[in-house]
TORLUMLO-122738 format. One record per residue (C-alpha): x, y, z; chain; residue in three letters. Coordinates in Angstrom, 2 decimals. Example, Ala and Ser with C-alpha at 12.3 -4.5 7.8 and 13.67 -1.06 7.14 Angstrom:
! TORLUMLO-122738
      east     north        up   chaine   residu
     12.30     -4.50      7.80        A      ala
     13.67     -1.06      7.14        A      ser
//
This chain:
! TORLUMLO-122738
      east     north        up   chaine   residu
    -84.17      3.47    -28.99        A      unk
    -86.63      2.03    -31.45        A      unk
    -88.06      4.18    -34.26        A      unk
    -91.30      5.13    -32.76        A      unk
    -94.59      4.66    -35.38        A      unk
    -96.34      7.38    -33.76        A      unk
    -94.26      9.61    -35.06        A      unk
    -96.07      8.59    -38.17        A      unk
    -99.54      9.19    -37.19        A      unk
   -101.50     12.27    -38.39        A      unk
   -101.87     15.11    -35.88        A      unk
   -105.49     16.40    -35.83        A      unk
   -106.70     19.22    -35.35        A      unk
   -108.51     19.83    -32.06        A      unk
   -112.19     20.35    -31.82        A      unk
   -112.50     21.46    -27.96        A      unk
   -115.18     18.88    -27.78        A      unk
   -113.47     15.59    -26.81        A      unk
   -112.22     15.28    -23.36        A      unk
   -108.01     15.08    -22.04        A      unk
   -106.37     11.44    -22.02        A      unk
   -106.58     10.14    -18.36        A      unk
   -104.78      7.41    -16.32        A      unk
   -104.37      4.17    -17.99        A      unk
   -105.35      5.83    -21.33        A      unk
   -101.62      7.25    -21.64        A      unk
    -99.31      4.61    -21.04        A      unk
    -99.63      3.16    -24.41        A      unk
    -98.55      6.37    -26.02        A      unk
    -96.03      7.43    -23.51        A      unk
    -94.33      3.86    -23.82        A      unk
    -93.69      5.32    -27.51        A      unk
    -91.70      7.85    -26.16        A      unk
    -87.95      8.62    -25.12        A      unk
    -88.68      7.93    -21.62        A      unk
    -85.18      9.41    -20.99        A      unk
    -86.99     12.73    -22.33        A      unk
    -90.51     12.51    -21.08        A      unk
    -92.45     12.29    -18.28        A      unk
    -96.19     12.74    -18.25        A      unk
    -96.88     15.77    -15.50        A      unk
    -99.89     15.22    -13.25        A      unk
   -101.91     13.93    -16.48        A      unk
   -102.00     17.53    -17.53        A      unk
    -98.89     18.06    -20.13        A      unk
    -95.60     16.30    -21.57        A      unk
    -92.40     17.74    -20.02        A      unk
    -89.37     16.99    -22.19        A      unk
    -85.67     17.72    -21.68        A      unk
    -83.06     17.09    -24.45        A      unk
    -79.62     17.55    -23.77        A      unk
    -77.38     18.73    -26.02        A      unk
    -73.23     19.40    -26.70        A      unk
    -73.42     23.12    -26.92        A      unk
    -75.70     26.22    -27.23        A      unk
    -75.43     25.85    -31.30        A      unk
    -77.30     22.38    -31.49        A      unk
    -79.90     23.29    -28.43        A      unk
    -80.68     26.16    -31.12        A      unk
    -81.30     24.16    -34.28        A      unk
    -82.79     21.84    -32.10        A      unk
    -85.25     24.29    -31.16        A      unk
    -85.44     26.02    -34.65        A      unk
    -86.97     22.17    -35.60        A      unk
    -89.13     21.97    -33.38        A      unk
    -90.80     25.68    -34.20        A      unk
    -91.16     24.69    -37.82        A      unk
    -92.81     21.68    -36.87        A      unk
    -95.34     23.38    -34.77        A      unk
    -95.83     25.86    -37.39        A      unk
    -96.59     23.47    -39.83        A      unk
    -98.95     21.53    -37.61        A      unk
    -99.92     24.37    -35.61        A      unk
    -99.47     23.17    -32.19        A      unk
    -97.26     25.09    -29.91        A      unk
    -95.28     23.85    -27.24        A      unk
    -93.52     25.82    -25.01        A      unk
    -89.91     25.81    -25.43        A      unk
    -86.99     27.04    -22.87        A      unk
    -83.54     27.12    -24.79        A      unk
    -80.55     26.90    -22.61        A      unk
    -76.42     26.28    -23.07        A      unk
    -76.87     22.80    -23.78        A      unk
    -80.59     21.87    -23.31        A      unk
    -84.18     22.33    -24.33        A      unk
    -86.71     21.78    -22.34        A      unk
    -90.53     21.10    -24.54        A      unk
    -93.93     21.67    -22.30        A      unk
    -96.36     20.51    -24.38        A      unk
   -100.52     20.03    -24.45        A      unk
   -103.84     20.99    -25.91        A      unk
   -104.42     24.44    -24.59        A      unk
   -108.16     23.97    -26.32        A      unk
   -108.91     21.18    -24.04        A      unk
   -106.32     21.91    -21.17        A      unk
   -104.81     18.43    -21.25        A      unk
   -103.81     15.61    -23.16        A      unk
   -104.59     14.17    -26.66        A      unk
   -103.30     12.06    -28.82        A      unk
   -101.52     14.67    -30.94        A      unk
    -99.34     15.58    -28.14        A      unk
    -97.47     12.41    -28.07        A      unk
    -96.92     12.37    -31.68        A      unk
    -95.69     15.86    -31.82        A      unk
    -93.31     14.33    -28.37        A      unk
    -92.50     11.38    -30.93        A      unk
    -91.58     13.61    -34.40        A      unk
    -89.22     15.45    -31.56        A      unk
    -87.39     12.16    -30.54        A      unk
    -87.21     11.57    -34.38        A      unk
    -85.85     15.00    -34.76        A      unk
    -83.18     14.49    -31.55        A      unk
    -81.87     11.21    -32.99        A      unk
    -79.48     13.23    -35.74        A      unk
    -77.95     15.20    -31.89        A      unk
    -77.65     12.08    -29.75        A      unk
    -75.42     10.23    -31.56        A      unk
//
């Protein structure tokens, strides 16, 4: 897997005002992604799942990710398991898709890159 750039884009904040990301509007930010990871769910949300060796890496893992939404305050839901983590992830103020999402998706590939190796 490549190093994805929009995993260096700025996540911004959310006025409520624009409208979700539709149809062809999405595949050039989910071709960014770990397709292995990702799948776009009826246009609505990202649904990742990243597998992992054992319960102790699934937990950093997931530790990572919940600073990360902290700091950019967006909050995915996360399911830790033995072994995986599964992400759900969209803009609850506009009850779909933006931009953000996908780079939040990418900065967790980034993050998953230091487990999959």
């Amino acid at each position: 897997m490549t190093e994805s750039q929009l995993a260096d884009r700025e996540c911004t904040a959310c006025t409520g005002d624009e409208d979700p990301l539709e149809g062809e509007e999405l595949i050039p930010l989910f071709e960014d992604l770990d397709r292995d990871v990702w799948e776009v769910v009826d246009e609505h949300h990202l649904e990742g799942t990243y597998e992992f060796a054992d319960f102790r890496d699934a937990l950093e893992f997931t530790k990572e990710v919940g600073e990360l939404a902290e700091e950019e305050f967006h909050h995915p839901d996360i399911h830790l398991s033995w072994g995986e983590v599964v992400i759900e992830l969209w803009t609850h103020k506009i009850d779909g898709l933006r931009e953000t999402d996908f780079v939040m998706a990418a900065r967790m590939d980034r993050f998953y890159e230091e487990y999959d190796e």
